[in-house]
N, C-alpha and C positions, 0 to 999 in steps of 0.2 A: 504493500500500500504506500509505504512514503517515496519509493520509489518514482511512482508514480506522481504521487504530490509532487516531488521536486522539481518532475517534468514538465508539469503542467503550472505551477508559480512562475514561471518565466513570460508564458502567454499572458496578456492581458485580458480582461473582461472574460474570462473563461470560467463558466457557474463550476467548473471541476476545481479550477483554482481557489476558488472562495471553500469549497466541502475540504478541501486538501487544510487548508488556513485553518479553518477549524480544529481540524483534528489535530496538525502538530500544534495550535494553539492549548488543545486541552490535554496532549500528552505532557507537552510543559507546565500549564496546570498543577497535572497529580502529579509529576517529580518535584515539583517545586513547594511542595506542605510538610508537615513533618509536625506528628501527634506529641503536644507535653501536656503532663502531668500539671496541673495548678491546684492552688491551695486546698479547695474544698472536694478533692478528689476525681475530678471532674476532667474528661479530654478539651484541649484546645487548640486547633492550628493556627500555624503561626508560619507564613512564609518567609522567605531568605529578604525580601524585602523588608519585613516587617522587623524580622530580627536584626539587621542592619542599620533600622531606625532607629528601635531602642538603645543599642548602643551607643548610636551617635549622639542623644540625646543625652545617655548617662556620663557618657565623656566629657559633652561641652566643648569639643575641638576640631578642627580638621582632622580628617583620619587617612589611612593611606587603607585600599581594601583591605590590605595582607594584614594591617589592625582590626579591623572590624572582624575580618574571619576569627581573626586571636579573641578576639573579646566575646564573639556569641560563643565561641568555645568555651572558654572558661565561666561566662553565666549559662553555661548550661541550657540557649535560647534554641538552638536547634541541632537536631542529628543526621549531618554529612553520611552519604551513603556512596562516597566518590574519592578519590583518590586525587581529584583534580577540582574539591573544596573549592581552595581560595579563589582559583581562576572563576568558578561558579561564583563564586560574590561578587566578584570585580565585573563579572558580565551581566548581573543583575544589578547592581549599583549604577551601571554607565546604561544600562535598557530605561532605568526610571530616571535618568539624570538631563537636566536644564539646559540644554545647549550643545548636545550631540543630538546629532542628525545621522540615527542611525535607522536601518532599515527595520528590526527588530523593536524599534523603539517603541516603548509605551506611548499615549498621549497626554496620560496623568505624572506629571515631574513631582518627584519626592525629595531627589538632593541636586546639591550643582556644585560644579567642579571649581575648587580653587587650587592656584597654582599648575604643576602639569600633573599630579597625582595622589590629591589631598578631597574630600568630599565632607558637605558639609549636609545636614538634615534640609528641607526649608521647612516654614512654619506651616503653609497649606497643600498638604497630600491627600488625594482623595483617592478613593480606591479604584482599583481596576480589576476590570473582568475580561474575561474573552469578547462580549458584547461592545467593548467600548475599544479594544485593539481591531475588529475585524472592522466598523464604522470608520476606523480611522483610516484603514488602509483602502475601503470604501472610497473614502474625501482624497487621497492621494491620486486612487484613481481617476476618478471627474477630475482631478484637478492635475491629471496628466504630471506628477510629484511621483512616480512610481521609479524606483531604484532599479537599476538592473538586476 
């Protein structure tokens, strides 16, 4: 199947493209959560985004990823199932980040980048779904903004 998807995300306005989008959209999705434990015994997810925030928040600083990977590690914010972690944070951090123009990119910005490799929280993050990445890549297309 992804196969296929990769083939067809290159075509533009192709309803196969969009089913394709979807679905690597929500494979990313469910790798991207990770069940903790909180106080009242109770499950909560908590995405790499999410756990990136917090920490940025309890920091107070610019952080460089390879800190933020350190620091949800040691609060215990989420559980890496990769060998290639940190590179996952840094590519999650620059997907929701203020002024990368990337092809993956979120359209809801969480942090923005100071200096050439320091990240900062901003104060209005709002959430994102697969509903609001596929709309966007939607407005790329009308608006002929589509990346190779």
């Amino acid at each position: 199947m992804s196969s296929i998807c990769y083939k067809n995300l290159r075509s533009s306005h192709n309803p196969v493209r969009i089913l394709c989008y979807l679905f690597l959209q929500f494979i990313k999705e469910l790798t991207s959560h990770s069940i903790l434990k909180i106080e009242n015994g109770n499950d909560a997810v908590m995405t790499i985004k999410e756990a990136a925030l917090e920490v940025m928040k309890r920091h107070d600083r610019p952080m460089t990823s390879r800190e933020v990977y350190d620091a949800i590690i040691n609060a215990g914010l989420y559980e890496f199932h990769s060998t290639a972690a940190p590179h996952i944070v840094q590519i999650q951090i620059r997907r929701y980040c203020e002024g990368l123009n990337l092809q993956d990119a979120s359209p809801n910005k969480c942090f923005a980048l100071v200096g050439n490799d320091r990240y900062v929280p901003l104060t209005k993050c709002a959430s994102s779904s697969i509903d609001d990445d596929l709309l966007e890549l939607i407005r790329r297309n009308d608006l002929g903004d589509q990346h190779p």
